[in-house]
C-alpha positions as CSV (number, residue, x, y, z in Angstrom):
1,X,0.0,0.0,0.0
2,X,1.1,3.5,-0.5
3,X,1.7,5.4,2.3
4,X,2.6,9.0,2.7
5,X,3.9,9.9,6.3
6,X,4.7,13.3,8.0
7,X,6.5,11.9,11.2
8,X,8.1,14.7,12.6
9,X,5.2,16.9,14.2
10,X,4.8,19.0,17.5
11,X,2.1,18.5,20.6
12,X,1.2,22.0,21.9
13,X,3.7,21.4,24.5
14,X,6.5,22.4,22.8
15,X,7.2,26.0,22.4
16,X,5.6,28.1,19.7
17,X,3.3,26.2,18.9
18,X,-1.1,25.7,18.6
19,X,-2.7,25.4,21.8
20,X,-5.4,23.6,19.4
21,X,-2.5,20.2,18.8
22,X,-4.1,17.3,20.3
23,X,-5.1,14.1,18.8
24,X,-8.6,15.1,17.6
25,X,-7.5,17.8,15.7
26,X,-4.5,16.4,14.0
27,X,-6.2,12.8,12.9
28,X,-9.0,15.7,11.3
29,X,-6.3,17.9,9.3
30,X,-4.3,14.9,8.5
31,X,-7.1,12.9,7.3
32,X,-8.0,16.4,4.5
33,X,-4.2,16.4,4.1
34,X,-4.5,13.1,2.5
35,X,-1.8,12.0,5.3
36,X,-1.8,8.3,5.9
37,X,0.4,8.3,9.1
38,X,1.4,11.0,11.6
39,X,3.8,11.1,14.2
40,X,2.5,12.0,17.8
41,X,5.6,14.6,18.4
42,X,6.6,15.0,22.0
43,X,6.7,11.6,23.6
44,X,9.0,13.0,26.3
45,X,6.6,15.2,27.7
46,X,4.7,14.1,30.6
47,X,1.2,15.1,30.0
48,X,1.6,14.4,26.3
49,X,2.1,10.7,26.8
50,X,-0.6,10.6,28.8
51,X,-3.0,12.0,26.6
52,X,-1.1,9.7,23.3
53,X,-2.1,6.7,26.1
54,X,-5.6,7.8,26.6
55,X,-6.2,7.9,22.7
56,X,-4.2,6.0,21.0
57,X,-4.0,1.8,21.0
58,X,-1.0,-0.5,20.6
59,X,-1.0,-3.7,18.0
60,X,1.3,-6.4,17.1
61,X,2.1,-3.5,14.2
62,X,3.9,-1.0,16.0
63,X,1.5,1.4,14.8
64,X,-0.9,3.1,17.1
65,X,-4.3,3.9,16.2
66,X,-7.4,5.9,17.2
67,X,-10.6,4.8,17.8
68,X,-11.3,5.5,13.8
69,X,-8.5,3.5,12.9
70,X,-6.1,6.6,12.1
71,X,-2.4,5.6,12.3
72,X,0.0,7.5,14.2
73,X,3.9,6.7,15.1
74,X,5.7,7.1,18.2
75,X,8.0,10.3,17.6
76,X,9.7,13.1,19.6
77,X,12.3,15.7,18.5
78,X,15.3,16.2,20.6
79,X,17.6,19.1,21.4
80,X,21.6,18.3,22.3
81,X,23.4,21.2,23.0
82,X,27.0,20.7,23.7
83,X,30.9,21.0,23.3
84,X,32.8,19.5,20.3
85,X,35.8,20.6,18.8
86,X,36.3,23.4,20.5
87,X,33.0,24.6,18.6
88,X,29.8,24.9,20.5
89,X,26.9,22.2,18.8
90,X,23.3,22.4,18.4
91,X,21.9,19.5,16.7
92,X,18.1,18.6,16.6
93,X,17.5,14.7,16.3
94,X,14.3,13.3,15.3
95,X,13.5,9.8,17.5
96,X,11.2,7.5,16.5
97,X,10.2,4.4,18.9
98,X,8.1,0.9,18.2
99,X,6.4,1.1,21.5
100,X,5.1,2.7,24.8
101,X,7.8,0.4,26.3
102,X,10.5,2.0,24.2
103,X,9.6,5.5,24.6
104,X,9.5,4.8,28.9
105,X,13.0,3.7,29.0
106,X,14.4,6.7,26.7
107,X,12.1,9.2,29.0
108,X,14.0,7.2,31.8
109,X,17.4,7.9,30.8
110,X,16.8,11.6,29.2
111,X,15.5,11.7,33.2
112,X,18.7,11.1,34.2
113,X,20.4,14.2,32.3
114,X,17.8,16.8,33.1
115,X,14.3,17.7,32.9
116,X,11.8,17.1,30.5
117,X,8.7,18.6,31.3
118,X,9.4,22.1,30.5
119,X,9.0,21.7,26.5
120,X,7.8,18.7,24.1
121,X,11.3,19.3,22.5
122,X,14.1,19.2,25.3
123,X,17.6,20.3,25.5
124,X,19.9,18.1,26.6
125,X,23.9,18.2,26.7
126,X,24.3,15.1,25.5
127,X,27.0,14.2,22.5
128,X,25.7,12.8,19.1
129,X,27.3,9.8,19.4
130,X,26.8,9.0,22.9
131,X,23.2,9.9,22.8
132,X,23.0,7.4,19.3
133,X,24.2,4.3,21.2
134,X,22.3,4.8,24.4
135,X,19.3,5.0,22.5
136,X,20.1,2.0,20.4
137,X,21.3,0.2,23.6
138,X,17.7,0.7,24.8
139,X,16.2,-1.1,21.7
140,X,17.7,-1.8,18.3
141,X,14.3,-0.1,16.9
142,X,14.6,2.8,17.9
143,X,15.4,5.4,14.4
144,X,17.5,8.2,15.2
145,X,17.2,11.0,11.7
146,X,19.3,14.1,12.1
147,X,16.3,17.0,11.6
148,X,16.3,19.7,8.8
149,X,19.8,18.8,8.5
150,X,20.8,22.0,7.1
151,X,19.4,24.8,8.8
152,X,22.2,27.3,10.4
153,X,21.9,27.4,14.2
154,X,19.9,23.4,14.8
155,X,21.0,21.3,12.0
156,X,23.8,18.5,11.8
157,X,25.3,20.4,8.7
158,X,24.2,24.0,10.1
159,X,26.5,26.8,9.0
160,X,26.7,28.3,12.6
161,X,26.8,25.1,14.8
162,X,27.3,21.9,12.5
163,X,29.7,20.1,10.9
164,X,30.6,19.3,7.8
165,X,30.2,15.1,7.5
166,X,27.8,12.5,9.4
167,X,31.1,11.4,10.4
168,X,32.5,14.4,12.2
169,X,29.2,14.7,14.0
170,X,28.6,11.3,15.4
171,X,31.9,9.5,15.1
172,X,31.5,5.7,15.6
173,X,27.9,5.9,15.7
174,X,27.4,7.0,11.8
175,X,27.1,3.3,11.6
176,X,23.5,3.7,12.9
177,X,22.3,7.3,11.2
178,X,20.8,5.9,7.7
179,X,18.6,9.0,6.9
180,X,18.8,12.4,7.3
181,X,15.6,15.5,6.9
182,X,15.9,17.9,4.3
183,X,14.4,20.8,5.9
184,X,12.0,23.1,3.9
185,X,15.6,25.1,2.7
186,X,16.5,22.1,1.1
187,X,15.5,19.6,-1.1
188,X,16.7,15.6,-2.2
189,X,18.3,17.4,-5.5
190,X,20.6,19.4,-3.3
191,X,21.4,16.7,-1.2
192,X,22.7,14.1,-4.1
193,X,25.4,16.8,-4.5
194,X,27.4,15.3,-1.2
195,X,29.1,11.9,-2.0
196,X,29.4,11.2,1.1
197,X,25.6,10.9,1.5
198,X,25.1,8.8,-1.4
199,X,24.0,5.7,1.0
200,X,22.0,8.2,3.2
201,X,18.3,7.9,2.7
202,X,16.7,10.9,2.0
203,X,13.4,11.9,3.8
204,X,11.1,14.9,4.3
205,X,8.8,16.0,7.3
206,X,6.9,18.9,7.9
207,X,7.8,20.0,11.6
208,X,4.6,21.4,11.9
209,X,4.1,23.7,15.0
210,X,-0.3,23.7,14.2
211,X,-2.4,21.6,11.7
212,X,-3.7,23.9,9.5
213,X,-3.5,22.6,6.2
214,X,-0.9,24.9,5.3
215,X,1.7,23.6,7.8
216,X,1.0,19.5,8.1
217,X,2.0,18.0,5.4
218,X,3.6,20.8,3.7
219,X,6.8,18.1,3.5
220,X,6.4,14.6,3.6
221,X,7.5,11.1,2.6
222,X,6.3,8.4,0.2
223,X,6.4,4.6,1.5
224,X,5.1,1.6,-0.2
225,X,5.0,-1.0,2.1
226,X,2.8,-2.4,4.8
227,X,1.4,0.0,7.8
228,X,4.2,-1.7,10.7
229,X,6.7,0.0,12.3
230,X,9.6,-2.4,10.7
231,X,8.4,-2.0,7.7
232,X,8.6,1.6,7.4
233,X,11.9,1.9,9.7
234,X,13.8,-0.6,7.2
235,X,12.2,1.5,3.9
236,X,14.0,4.7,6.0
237,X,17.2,2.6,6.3
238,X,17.4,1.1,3.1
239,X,15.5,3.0,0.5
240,X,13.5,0.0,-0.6
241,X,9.9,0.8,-0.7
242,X,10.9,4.7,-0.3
243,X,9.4,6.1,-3.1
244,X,10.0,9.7,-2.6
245,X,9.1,12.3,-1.1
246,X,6.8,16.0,-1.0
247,X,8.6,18.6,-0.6
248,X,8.4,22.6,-0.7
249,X,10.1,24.8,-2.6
250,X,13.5,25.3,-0.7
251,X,13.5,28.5,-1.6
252,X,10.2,28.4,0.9
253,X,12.1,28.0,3.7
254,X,13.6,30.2,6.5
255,X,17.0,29.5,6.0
256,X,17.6,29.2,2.0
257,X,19.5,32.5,0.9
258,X,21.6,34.2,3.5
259,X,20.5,38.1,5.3
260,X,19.4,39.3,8.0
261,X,16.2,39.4,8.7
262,X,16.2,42.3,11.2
263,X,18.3,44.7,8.0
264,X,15.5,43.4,5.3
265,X,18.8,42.1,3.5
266,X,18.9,39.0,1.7
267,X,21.3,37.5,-1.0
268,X,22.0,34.3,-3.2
269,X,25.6,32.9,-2.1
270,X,27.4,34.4,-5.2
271,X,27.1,37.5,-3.4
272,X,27.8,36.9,0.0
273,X,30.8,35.7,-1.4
274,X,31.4,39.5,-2.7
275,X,30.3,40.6,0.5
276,X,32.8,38.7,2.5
277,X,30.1,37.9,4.4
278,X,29.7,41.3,5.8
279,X,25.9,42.9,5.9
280,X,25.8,45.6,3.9
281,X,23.4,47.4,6.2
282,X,24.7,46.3,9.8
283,X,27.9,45.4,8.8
284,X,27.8,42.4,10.8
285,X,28.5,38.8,9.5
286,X,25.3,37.6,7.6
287,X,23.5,34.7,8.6
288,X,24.7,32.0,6.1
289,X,21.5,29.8,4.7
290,X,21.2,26.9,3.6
291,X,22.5,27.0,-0.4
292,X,25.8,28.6,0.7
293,X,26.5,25.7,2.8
294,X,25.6,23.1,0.1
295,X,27.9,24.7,-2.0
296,X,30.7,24.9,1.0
297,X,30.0,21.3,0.9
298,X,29.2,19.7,-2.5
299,X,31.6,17.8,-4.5
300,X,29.3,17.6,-7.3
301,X,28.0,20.4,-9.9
302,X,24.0,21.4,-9.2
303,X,22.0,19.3,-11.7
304,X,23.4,16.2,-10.9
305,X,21.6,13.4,-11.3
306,X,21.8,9.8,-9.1
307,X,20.9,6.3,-10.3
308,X,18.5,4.9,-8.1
309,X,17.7,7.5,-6.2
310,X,13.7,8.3,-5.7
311,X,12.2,11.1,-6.9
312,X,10.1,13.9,-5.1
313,X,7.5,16.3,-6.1
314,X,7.6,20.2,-5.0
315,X,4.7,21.8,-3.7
316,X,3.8,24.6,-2.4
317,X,0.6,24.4,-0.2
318,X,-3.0,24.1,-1.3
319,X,-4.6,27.7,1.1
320,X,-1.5,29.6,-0.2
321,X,-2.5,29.4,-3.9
322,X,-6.4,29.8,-3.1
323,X,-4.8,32.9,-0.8
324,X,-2.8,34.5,-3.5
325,X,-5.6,34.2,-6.5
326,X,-8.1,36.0,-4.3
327,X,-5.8,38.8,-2.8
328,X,-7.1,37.3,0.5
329,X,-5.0,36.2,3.9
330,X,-4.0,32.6,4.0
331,X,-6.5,31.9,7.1
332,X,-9.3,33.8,6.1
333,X,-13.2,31.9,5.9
334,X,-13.3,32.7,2.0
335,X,-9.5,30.8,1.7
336,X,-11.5,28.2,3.5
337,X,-14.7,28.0,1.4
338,X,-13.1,27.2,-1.8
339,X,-10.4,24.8,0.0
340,X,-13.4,23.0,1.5
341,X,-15.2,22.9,-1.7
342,X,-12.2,21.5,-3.4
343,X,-11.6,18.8,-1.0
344,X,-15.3,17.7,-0.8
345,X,-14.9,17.0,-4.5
346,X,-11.6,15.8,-4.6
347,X,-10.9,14.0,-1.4
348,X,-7.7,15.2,0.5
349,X,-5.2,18.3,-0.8
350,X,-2.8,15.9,-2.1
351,X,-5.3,14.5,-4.7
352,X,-6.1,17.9,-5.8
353,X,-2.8,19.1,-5.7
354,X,-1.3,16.2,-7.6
355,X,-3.9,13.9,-9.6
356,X,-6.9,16.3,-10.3
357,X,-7.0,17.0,-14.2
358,X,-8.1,20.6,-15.1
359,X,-11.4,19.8,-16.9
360,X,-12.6,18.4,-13.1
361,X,-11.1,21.2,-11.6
362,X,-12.5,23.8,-13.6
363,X,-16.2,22.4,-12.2
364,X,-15.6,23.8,-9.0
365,X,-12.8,27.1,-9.4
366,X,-12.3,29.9,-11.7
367,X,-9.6,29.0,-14.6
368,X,-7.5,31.2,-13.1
369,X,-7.1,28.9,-9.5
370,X,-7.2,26.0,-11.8
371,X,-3.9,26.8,-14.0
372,X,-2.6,28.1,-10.3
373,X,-2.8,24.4,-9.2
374,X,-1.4,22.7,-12.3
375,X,1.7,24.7,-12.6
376,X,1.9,24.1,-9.2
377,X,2.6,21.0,-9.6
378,X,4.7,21.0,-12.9
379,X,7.1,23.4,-10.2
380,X,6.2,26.8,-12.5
381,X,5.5,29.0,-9.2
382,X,8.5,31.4,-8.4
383,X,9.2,31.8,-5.0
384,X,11.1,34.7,-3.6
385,X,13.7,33.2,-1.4
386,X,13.4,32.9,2.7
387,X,16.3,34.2,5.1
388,X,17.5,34.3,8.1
389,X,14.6,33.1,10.1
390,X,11.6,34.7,7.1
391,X,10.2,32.5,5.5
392,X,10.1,32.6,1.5
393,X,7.3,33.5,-0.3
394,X,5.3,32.9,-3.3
395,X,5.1,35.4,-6.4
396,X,1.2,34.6,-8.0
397,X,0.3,37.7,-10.5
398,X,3.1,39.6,-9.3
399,X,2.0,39.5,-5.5
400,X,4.0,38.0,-2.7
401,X,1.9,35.3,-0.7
402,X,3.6,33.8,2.2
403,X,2.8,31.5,4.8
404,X,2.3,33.0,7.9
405,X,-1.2,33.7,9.5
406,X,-2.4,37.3,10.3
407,X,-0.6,38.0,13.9
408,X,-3.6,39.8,14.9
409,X,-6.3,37.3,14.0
410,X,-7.1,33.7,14.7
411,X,-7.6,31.5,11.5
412,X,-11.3,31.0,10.8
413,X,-12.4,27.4,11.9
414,X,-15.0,26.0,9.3
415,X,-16.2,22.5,9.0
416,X,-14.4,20.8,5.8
417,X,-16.8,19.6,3.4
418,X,-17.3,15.7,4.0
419,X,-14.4,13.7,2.4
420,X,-13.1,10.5,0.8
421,X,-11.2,8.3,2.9
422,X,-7.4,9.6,3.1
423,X,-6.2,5.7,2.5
424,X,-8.2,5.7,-0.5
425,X,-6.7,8.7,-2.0
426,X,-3.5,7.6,-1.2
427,X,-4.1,4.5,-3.2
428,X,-4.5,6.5,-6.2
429,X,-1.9,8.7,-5.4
């Protein structure tokens, strides 16, 4: 069966994020996603688990469902702040566990370095490597993915804090890193450019800090394979039965050119490069993004193309393009009308956004939404690169339309029209 799974999520017990995450709502936005499995996010935090206990139920699988049958995976993000080189680290690390078991006895020892009830993502000082074979001294299971691997100040290649190999970062425990997250700043393409990651699966997640349909789902990854933990952990470790992955434009991300956010400055690597690194504006060094560093890093030219590497597909999300063909905010109720119309018809935002044909589309949108959504997916949309913490946004007829909700409004909260089955529209994904 084909699955397509955003496992790296957030409870509202992590920082920044919806007070609206619990189970209810994200098996809902999932569901119109067309998201087959979710990760429950969080699985350190105390009143998190409990609430995961209270709703979710264990099988011989490894999967945990809800009383509808919707399939989440154990999951947590970790922080590991520490000393290294003579370099300060900050690495993120996305965990993913078979069982309630599993996810005690890592609680248990993370207990023993500090506390872990202040955020759904905790900061430990806890070395890569020694943190990689404790965890797969507590069970062989457990899946340990660096997270948006590239991002300056969190990621394992991060221009401020990282390093530049799997190798240099967890020493004798790269043995046990098979996959690594691109990050919205960068994509699978980018990645082939490093050698040195050519047996390094590739996989996308959203990191989604709410469930509007504009953040799940907005990166993902393909499986084909049966709904069991196993299954899916040895697709991430091997590549067989990874099909590919969804993935934003990079350039969509917070980190892909380098600036400063705080000067308005932003530029392509090229000129940094003339720059010397030196804001133009502040005259302080420039945050460096996430190109730069690919191109610090790559051995190969851009364009280069693997053998049996899966493909991916770039998208930019569904609201967005309804937001920027009406001139309207992203989280506004008319946004939500046509969206809910849409997926009434069509079943979940990935069937619209990938399989829906424009003479079907055209039955329920204007023409000019409908071309919107197929050069959408052929990639045609141009996207005005993010920096230094801003995200990048969309050009639609000549407008910018970025992702963030209006600060000084809450997004409207309609009910979606009634809906196909997610697992169905996966299957004709």
């Amino acid at each position: 069966m084909k699955i397509i799974a955003d496992l790296h999520m957030h409870s509202r017990f992590s920082r920044a994020t919806s007070t609206a995450l619990n189970i209810e709502n994200l098996e809902k936005w999932a569901r119109i996603k067309g998201i087959g499995l979710l990760g429950t996010g969080d699985f350190t935090h105390p009143k998190w688990i409990l609430e995961l206990k209270e709703n979710l139920r264990e099988d011989e699988t490894g999967i945990l469902k809800t009383k509808s049958g919707f399939n989440f995976m154990l999951t947590s993000e970790i922080s590991l702040m520490y000393s290294q080189g003579g370099k300060g680290r900050r690495v993120h690390i996305v965990v993913l566990a078979p069982d309630f078991d599993i996810v005690k006895q890592i609680t248990d020892y993370l207990l023993t370095k500090g506390r872990i009830d202040y955020d759904g993502r905790p900061i430990f000082k806890i070395p890569c490597p020694e943190f990689t074979e404790k965890l797969k001294s507590i069970s062989k299971d457990v899946e340990i993915i660096p997270a948006h691997a590239w991002t300056p100040y969190f990621g394992v290649f991060g221009s401020m804090t990282g390093f530049d190999s799997l190798k240099d970062c967890f020493l004798d425990q790269e043995k046990n890193i098979h996959a690594i997250e691109t990050g919205m700043s960068s994509d699978p393409a980018m990645n082939w450019r490093l050698s040195s990651l050519d047996k390094v699966q590739i996989v996308s997640f959203s990191d989604a800090h709410s469930f509007w349909p504009w953040r799940i789902g907005r990166e993902a990854t393909v499986f084909e394979t049966e709904m069991n933990y196993k299954k899916i952990i040895s697709a991430i470790q091997t590549g067989e039965k990874l099909t590919g992955t969804i993935e934003t434009d990079p350039a969509y991300g917070k980190y892909h050119w380098d600036g400063h956010m705080d000067c308005k400055f932003s530029c392509a690597p090229e000129e940094t490069r003339k720059l010397k690194n030196t804001c133009p504006v502040c005259k302080r060094p420039l945050t460096i993004g996430v190109k730069y560093r690919v191109e610090e890093l790559a051995d190969r030219p851009a364009g280069f193309q693997p053998k049996n590497r899966p493909g991916f597909y770039k998208l930019l999300p569904l609201s967005e393009l309804i937001s920027g063909s009406m001139g309207v905010p992203v989280a506004s109720k008319k946004v939500f009308e046509i969206f809910n119309k849409l997926i009434g018809k069509f079943g979940s935002e990935y069937a619209i956004d990938l399989d829906a044909d424009e003479k079907s589309l055209k039955e329920i949108v204007n023409d000019r939404l409908a071309k919107l959504i197929l050069e959408n997916r052929e990639g045609k949309i141009k996207v005005k690169p993010g920096f230094d913490g801003q995200y990048g946004v969309a050009i639609i007829g000549g407008k910018e339309v970025g992702p963030e909700e209006p600060a000084a409004a809450k997004p409207a909260k309609p009910k979606p029209a009634k809906h196909k089955n997610s697992q169905k529209s996966l299957g004709e994904f």
